[in-house]
ZAFI-615760 format. One line per 4 residues: number of its first residue (from 1); for each residue x, y, z of N, C-alpha, C. Coordinates in steps of 0.02 Angstrom, whole numbers. Each point is the difference from the previous one (the first is absolute). Example, Ala and Ser with C-alpha at 12.3 -4.5 7.8 and 13.67 -1.06 7.14 Angstrom:
! ZAFI-615760
1> 660,-284,390,-45,59,0,45,60,0 ~ -18,53,-36,42,59,3,-39,55,37
This chain:
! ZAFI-615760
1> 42,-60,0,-42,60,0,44,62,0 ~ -14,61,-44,57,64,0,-60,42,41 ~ 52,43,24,-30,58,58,60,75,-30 ~ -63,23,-9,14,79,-18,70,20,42
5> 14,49,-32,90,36,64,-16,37,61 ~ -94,14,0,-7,40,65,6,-75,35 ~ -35,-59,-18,-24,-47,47,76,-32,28 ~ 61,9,-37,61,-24,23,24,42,53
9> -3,38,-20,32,58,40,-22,13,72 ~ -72,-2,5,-45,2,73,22,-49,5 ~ 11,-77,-17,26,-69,42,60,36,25 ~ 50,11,-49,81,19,46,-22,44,45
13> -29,39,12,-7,67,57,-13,-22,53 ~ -67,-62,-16,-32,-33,77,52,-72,6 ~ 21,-12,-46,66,-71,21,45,26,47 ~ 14,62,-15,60,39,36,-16,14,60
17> -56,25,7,-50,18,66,15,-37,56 ~ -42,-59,-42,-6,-80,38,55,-13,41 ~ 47,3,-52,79,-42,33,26,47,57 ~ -26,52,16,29,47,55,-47,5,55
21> -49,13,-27,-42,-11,72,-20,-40,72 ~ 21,28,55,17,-30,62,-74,-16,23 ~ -17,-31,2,-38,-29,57,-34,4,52 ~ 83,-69,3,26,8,71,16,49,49
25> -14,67,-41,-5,58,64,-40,-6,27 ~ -72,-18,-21,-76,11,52,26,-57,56 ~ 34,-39,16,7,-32,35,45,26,67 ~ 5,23,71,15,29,35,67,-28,38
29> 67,27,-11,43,-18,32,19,-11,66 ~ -58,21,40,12,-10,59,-78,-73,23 ~ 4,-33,-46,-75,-49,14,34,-37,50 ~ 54,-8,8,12,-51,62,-11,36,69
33> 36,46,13,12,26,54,-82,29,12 ~ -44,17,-53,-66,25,25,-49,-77,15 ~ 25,-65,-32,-49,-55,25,31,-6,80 ~ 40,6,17,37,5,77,-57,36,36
37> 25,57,-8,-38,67,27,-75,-4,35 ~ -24,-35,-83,-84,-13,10,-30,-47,58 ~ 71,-70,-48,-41,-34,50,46,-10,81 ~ 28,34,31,28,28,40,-65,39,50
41> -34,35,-48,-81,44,31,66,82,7 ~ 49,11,-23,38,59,16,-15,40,-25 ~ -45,-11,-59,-11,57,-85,-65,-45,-13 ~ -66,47,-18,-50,-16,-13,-3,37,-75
45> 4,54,-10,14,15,-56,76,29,-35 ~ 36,-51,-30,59,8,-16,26,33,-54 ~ 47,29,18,44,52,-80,27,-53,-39 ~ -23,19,-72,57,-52,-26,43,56,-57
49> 57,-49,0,47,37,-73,1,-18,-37 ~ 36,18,-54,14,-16,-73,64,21,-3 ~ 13,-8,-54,70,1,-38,-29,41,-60 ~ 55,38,-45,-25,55,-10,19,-42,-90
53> -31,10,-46,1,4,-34,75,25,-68 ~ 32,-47,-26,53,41,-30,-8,3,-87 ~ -56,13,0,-17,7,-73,-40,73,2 ~ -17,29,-57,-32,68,-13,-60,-21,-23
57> -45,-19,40,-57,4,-1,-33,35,-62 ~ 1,86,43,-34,46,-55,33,19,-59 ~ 62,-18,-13,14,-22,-91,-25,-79,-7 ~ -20,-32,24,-23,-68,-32,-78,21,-11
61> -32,34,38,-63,9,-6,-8,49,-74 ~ 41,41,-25,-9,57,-27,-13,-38,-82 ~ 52,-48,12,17,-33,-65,-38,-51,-11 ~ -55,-13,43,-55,-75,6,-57,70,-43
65> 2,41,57,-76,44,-3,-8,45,-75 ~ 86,-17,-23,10,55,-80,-40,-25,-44 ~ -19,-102,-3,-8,-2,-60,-74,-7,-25 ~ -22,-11,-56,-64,13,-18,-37,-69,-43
69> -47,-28,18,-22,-44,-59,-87,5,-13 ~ -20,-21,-46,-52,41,-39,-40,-57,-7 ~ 6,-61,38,-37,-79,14,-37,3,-74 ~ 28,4,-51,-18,-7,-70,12,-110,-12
73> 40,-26,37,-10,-68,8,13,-21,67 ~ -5,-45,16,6,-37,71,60,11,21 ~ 36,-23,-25,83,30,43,6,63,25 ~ -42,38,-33,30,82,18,-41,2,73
77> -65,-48,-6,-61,7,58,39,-37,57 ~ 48,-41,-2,11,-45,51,79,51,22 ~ 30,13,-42,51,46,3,-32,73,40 ~ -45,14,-13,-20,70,44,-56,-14,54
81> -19,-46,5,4,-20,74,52,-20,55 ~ 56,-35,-25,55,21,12,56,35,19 ~ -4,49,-29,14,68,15,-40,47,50 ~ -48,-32,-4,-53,36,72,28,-40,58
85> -5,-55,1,32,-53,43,51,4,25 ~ 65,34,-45,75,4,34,-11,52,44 ~ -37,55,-36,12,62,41,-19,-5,61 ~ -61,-56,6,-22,14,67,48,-43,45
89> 33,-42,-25,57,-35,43,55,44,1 ~ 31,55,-30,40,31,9,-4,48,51 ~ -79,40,-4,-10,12,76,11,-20,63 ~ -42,-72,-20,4,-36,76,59,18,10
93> 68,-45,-23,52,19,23,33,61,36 ~ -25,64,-43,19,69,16,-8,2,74 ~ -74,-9,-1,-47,32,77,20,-49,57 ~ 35,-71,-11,14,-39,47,19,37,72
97> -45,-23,47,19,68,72,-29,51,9 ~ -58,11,-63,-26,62,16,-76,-5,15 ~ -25,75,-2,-65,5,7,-52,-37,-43 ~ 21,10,-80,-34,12,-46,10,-90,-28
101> 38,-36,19,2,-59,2,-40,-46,2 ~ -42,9,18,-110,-58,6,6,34,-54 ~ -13,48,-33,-52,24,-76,19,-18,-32 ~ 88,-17,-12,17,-20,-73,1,-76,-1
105> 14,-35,75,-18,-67,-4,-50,-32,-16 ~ -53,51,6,-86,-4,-30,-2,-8,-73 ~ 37,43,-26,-20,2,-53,59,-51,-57 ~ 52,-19,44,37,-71,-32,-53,-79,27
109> 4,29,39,-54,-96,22,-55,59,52 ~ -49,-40,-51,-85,25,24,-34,-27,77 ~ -21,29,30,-18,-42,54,-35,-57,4 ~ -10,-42,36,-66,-72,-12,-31,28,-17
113> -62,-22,-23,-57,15,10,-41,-33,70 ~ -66,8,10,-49,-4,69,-21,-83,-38 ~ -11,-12,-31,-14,-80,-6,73,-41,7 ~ 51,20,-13,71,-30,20,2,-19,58
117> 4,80,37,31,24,46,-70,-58,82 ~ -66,2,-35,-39,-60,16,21,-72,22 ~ 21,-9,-72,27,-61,-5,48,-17,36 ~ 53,39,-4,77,-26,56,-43,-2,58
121> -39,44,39,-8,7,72,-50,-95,13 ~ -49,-18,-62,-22,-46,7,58,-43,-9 ~ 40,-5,-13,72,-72,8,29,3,58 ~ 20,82,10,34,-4,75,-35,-35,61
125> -81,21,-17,-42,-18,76,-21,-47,9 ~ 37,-63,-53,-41,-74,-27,40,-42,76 ~ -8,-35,24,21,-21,58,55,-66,-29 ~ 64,2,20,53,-36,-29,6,-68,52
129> -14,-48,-14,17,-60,24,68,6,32 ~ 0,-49,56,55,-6,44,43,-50,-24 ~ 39,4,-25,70,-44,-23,24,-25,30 ~ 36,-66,-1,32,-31,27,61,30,1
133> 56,-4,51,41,50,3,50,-35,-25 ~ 42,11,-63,62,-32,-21,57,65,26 ~ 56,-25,23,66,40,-23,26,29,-66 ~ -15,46,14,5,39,-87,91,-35,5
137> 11,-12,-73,58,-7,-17,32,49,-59 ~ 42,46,41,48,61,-28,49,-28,-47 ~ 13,14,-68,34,-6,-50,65,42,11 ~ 71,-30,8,57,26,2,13,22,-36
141> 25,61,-5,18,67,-55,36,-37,-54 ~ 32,-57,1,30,-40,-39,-52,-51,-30 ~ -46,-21,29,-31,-27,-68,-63,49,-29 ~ -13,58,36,-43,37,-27,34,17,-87
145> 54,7,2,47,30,-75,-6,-63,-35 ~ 18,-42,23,-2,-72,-40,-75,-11,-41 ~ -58,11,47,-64,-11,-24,-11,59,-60 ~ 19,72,-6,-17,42,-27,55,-7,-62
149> 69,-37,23,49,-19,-84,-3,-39,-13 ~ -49,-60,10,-27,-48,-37,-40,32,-24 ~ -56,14,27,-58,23,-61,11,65,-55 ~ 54,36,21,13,40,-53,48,-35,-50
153> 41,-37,21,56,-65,-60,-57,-32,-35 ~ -42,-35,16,-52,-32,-45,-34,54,-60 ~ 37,70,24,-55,1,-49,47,67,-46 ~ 61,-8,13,52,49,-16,16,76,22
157> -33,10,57,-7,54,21,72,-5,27 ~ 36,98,9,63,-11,28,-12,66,59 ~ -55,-12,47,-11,44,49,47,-8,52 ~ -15,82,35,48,-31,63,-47,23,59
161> 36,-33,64,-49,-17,65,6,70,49 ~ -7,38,24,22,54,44,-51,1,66 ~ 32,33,46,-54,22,68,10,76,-5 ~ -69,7,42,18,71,27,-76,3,34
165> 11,81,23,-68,18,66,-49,32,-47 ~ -34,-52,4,-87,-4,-49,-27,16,52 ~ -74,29,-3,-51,-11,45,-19,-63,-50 ~ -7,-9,-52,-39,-67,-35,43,-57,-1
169> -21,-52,-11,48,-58,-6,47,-7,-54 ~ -24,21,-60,62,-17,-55,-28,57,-58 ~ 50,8,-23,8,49,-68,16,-33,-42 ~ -29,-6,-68,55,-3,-77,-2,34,-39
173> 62,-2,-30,9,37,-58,51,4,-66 ~ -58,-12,-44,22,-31,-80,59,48,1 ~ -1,54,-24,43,46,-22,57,-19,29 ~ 1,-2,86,77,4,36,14,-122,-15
177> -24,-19,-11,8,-69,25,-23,-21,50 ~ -10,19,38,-9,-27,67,-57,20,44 ~ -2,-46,57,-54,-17,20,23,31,79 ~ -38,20,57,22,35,56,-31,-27,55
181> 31,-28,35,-52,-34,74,15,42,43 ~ -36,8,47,-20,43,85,61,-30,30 ~ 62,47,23,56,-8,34,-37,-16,87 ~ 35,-50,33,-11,-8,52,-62,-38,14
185> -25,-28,-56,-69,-44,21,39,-82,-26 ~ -48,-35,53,1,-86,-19,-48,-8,-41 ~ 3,-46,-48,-60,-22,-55,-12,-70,39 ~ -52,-12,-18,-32,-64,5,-17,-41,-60
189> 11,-65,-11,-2,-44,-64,-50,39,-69 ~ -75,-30,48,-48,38,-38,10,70,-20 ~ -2,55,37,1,79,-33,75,-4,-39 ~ 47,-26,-12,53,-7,-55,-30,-40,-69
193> -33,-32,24,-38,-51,-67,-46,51,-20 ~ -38,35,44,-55,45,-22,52,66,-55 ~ 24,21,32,75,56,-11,2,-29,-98 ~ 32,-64,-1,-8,-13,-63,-36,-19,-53
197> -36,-13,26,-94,5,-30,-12,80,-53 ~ 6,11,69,-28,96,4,49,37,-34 ~ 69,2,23,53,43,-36,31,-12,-74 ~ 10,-68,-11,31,-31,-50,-30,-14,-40
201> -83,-46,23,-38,-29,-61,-33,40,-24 ~ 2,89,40,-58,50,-47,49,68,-27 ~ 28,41,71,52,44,-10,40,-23,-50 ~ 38,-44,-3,70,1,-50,-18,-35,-60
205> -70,-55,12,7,-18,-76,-51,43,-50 ~ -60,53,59,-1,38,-51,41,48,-37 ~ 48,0,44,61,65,-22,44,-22,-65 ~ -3,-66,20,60,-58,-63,-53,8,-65
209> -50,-14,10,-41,0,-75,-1,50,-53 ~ 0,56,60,-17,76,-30,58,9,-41 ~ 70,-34,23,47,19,-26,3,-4,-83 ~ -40,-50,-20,-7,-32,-66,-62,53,-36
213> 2,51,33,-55,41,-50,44,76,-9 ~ 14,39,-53,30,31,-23,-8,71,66 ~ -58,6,20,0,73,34,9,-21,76 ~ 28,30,18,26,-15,82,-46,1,43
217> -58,58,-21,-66,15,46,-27,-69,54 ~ 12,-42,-70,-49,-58,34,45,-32,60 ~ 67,-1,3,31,-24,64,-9,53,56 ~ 9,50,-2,-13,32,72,-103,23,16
221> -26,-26,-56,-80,-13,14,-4,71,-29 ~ -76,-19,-38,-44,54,-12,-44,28,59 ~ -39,63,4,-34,53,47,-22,-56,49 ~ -14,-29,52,-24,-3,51,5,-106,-26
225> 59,-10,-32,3,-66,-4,1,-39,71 ~ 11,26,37,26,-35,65,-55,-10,47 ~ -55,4,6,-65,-23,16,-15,-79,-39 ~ 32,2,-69,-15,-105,-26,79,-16,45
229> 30,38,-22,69,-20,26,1,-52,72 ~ -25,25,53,7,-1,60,-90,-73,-2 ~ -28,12,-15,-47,-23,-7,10,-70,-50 ~ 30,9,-44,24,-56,-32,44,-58,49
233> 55,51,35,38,-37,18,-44,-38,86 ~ -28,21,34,-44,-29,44,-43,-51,-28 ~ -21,0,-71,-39,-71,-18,44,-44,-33 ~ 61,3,-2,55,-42,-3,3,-30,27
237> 8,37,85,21,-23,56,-70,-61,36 ~ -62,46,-36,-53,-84,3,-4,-37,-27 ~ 52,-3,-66,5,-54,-45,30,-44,26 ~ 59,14,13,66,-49,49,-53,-14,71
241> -43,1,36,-12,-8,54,29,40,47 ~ 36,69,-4,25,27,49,-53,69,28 ~ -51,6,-33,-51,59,27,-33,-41,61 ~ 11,2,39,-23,-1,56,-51,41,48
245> -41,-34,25,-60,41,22,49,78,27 ~ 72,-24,55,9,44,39,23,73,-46 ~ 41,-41,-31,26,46,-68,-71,32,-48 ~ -54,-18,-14,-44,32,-32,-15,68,48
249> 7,-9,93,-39,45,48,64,48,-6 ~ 73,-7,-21,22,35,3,-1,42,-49 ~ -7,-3,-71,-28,35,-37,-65,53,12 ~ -34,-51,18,-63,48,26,17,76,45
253> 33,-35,50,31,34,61,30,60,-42 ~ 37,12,-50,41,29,-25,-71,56,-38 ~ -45,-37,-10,-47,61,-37,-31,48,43 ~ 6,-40,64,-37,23,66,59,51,30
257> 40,2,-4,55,38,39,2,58,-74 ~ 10,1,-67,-19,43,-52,-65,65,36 ~ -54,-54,23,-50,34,0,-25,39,49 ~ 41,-30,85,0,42,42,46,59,4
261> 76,-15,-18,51,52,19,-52,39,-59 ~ -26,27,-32,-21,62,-35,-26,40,58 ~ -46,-19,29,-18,28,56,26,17,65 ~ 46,-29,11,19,-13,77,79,-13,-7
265> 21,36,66,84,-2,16,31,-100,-13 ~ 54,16,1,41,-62,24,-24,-57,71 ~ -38,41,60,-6,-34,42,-58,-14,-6 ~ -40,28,-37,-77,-26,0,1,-43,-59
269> 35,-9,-45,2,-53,-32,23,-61,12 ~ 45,-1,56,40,-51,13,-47,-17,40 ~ -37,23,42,-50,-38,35,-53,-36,-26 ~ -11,43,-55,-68,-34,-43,21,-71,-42
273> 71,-11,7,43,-56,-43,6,-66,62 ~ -6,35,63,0,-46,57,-44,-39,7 ~ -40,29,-18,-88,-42,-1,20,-52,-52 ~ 8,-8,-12,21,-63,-73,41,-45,6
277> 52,43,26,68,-39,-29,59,-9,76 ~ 38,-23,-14,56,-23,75,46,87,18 ~ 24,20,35,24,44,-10,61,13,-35 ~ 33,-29,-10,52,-5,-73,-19,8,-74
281> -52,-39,-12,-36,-9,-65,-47,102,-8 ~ -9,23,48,-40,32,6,33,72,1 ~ 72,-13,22,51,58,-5,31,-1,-76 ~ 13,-47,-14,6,-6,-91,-20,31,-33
285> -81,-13,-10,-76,45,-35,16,57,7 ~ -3,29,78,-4,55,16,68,66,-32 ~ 54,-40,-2,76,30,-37,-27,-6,-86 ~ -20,-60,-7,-18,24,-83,-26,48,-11
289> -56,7,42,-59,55,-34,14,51,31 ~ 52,22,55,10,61,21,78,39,-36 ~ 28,-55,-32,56,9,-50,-8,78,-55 ~ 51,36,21,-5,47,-72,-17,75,39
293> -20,-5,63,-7,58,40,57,5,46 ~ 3,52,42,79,3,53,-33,4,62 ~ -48,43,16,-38,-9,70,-76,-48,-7 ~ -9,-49,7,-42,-34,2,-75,11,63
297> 17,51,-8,-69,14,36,-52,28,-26 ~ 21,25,-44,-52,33,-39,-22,-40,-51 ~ -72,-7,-30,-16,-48,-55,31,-13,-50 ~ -4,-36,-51,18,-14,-51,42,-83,-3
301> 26,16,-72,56,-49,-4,-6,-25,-72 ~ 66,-71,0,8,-29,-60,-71,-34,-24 ~ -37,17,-36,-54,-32,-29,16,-90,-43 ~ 40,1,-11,0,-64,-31,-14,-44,2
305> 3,-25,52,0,-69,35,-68,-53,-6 ~ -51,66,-20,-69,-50,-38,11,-34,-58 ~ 43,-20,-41,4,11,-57,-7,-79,-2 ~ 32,-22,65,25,-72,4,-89,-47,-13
309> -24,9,36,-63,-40,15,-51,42,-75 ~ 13,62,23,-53,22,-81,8,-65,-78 ~ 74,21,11,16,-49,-52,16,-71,-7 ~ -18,-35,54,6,-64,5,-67,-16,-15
313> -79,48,11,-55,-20,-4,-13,11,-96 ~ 37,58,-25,-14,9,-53,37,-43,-66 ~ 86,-27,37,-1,-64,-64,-39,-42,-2 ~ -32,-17,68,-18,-71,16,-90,4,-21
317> -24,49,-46,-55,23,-27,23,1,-66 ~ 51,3,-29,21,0,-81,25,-62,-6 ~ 1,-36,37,28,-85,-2,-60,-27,1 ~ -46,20,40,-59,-33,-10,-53,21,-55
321> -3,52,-29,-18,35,-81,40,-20,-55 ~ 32,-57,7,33,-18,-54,40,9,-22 ~ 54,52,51,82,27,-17,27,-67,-8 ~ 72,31,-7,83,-49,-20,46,43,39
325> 50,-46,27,29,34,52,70,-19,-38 ~ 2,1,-85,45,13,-46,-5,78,-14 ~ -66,17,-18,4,74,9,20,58,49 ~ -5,-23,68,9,21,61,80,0,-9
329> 12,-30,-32,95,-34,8,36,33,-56 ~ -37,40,-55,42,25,-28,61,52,3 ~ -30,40,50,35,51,38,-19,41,45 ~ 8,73,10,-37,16,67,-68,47,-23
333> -28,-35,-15,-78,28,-10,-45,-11,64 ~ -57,19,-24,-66,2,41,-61,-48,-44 ~ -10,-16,27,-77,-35,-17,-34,29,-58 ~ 5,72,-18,-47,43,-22,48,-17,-70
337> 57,7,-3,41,-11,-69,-3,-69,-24 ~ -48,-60,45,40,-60,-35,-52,-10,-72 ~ -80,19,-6,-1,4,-54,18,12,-68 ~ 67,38,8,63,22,-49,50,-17,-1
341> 22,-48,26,59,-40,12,46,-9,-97 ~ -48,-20,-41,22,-28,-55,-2,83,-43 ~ -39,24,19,5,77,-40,79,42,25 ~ -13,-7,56,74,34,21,77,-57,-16
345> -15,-51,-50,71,-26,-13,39,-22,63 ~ -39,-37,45,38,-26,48,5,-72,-5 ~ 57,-33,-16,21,-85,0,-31,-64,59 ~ -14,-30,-37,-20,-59,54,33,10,64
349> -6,-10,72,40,19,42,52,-66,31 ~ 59,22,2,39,-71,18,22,-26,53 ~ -8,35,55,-15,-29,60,-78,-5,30 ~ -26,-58,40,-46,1,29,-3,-41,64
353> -41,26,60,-14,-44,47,-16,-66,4 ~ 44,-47,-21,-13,-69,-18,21,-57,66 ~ 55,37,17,33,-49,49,50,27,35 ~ 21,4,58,39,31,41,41,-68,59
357> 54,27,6,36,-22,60,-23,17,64 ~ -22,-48,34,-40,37,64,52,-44,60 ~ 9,24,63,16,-41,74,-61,-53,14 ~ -8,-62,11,-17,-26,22,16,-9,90
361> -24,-41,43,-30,7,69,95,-12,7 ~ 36,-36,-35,52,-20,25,41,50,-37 ~ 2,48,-12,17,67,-21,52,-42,-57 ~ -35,-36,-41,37,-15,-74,-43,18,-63
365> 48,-3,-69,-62,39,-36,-31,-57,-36 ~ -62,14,-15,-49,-32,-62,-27,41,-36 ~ -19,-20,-41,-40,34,-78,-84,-4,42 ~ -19,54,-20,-79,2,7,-23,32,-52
369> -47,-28,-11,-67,32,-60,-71,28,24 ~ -30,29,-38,-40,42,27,-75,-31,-18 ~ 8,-61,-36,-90,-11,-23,-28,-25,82 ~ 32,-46,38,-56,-59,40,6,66,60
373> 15,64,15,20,31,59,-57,44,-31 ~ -9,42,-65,-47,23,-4,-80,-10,-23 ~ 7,-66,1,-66,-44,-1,-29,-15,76 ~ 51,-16,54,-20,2,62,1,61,59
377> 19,42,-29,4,62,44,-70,25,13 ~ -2,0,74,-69,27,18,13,76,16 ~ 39,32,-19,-5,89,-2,-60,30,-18
């Protein structure tokens, strides 16, 4: 397929974008010393920091917001949504710490909606059976790498493994190689099996596919791709058998902590997370969704975090309407583009969630498949 010199040119501007943009700033350098604090009872509503940004923002914005397209065909329409899309992530970044920080997060990830925001509170309040109590068994930092360079050797990937201080559990990223785990946490068998489910079988092999389509757009995702994204990769995780009731409430939990911090400080959210959840699980939520502000007492916060459960309900509605989760796999689209998959010149996709290296009980690996786990999953 040929694309006009504006449509090349907006790819290099937002490829360039892509490859610089931090993150990992919304994430607060002091998250350790403030989970202390909290749960200490020393700090009810805690300061957090950031790290400052070493890119120029407002020349990256100037040169996103310069260009112009006239949606005379679909590319230019998916391309200038796009461009609405960076800018508003280029904000976020800007305002990280500030006042004005809730509005632009609003307007990058939308809030739940009241039938969502419903729904999580009906999962959280569902009454959870009492388990038999096993000894969780912690995966040694040494075979955690082993499990994650087997499954990337199977499939030629040449990522690399890193830590550092997440409030979230793991980061990836196509562009740099590599994949980022929460410095100072123990994994457990399962959430590492889940980890590669979720990170590898959706993050990187949608990123690997995209590679095989001429415009870069499609690897760092089109306007608000990351709602199938995240949502895709959670009905993965029920394919393999790893969505778990507890893991579905934490999702929920996550729309519920979205939906209170709008209203209410750091400590009134963390309380409203208590009602639910253990107090660890509940200080988590509460750092996601209060992420992206510096004094947490005042409302607001990172809006995102619905995106997870929104979009786990909405692949799992295009799977049952008769989608292909070849289309889903071509690159980083949305649901809304896969009717165009073959118009936009995108190649069969060559990785897919077929089979993974997982820990078994005796922390060795086996191959698992996804048909008899998502035929019996009662999610």
């Amino acid at each position: 397929m040929r694309y006009s010199k504006e449509i090349k040119s907006a790819d290099k501007i937002f490829h360039d974008a892509s490859k610089v943009l931090q993150f990992h700033l919304l994430n607060p350098i002091n998250a350790s010393s403030v989970t202390r604090q909290v749960l200490s009872g020393k700090v009810k509503n805690p300061v957090f920091k950031y790290a400052d940004p070493d890119i120029n923002l407002l020349k990256m914005r100037r040169e996103v917001a310069s260009l112009n397209f006239q949606d005379k065909e679909m590319m230019e329409t998916i391309m200038r949504e796009k461009q609405t899309d960076m800018i508003h992530k280029i904000d976020l970044l800007s305002l990280v710490g500030c006042f004005d920080f809730t509005q632009v997060s609003k307007k990058a990830y939308p809030l739940p909606d009241r039938r969502l925001v419903t729904r999580a509170y009906d999962i959280v309040q569902e009454k959870v059976p009492k388990l038999t109590k096993k000894k969780k068994i912690y995966v040694p930092d040494k075979n955690m790498r082993q499990l994650f360079k087997k499954n990337f050797d199977q499939f030629g990937f040449k990522y690399k493994i890193k830590r550092a201080d997440l409030v979230n559990s793991a980061n990836v990223s196509g562009p740099h190689q590599e994949i980022t785990l929460k410095k100072n946490q123990r994994y457990t068998k399962s959430f590492l099996n889940r980890l590669i489910v979720h990170e590898v079988g959706t993050h990187v092999f949608r990123y690997e596919n995209a590679k095989r389509h001429p415009l870069k757009v499609f690897r760092h995702g089109v306007a608000n791709y990351i709602t199938t994204e995240e949502g895709l990769a959670a009905y993965n995780e029920m394919r393999f058998g790893l969505l778990t009731k507890a893991r579905l409430r934490n999702y929920a939990g996550r729309v519920i902590a979205v939906h209170k911090a709008q209203t209410s400080s750091f400590d009134r959210t963390f309380r409203e997370m208590k009602r639910f959840f253990d107090e660890k699980t509940a200080l988590k939520l509460t750092m996601r969704a209060k992420r992206g502000l510096s004094h947490t007492q005042v409302e607001g916060g990172f809006t995102k975090d619905s995106v997870y459960m929104k979009g786990y309900y909405e692949v799992t509605n295009y799977m049952k309407r008769g989608g292909t989760l070849e289309d889903l796999y071509v690159g980083k689209i949305g649901i809304k583009e896969t009717p165009y998959v073959k118009d936009l010149g995108f190649k069969k996709p060559k990785f897919m969630p077929k089979k993974f290296l997982l820990f078994n009980d005796k922390l060795e690996f086996e191959e698992r498949t996804p048909e008899l786990h998502a035929l019996n999953s009662n999610i």
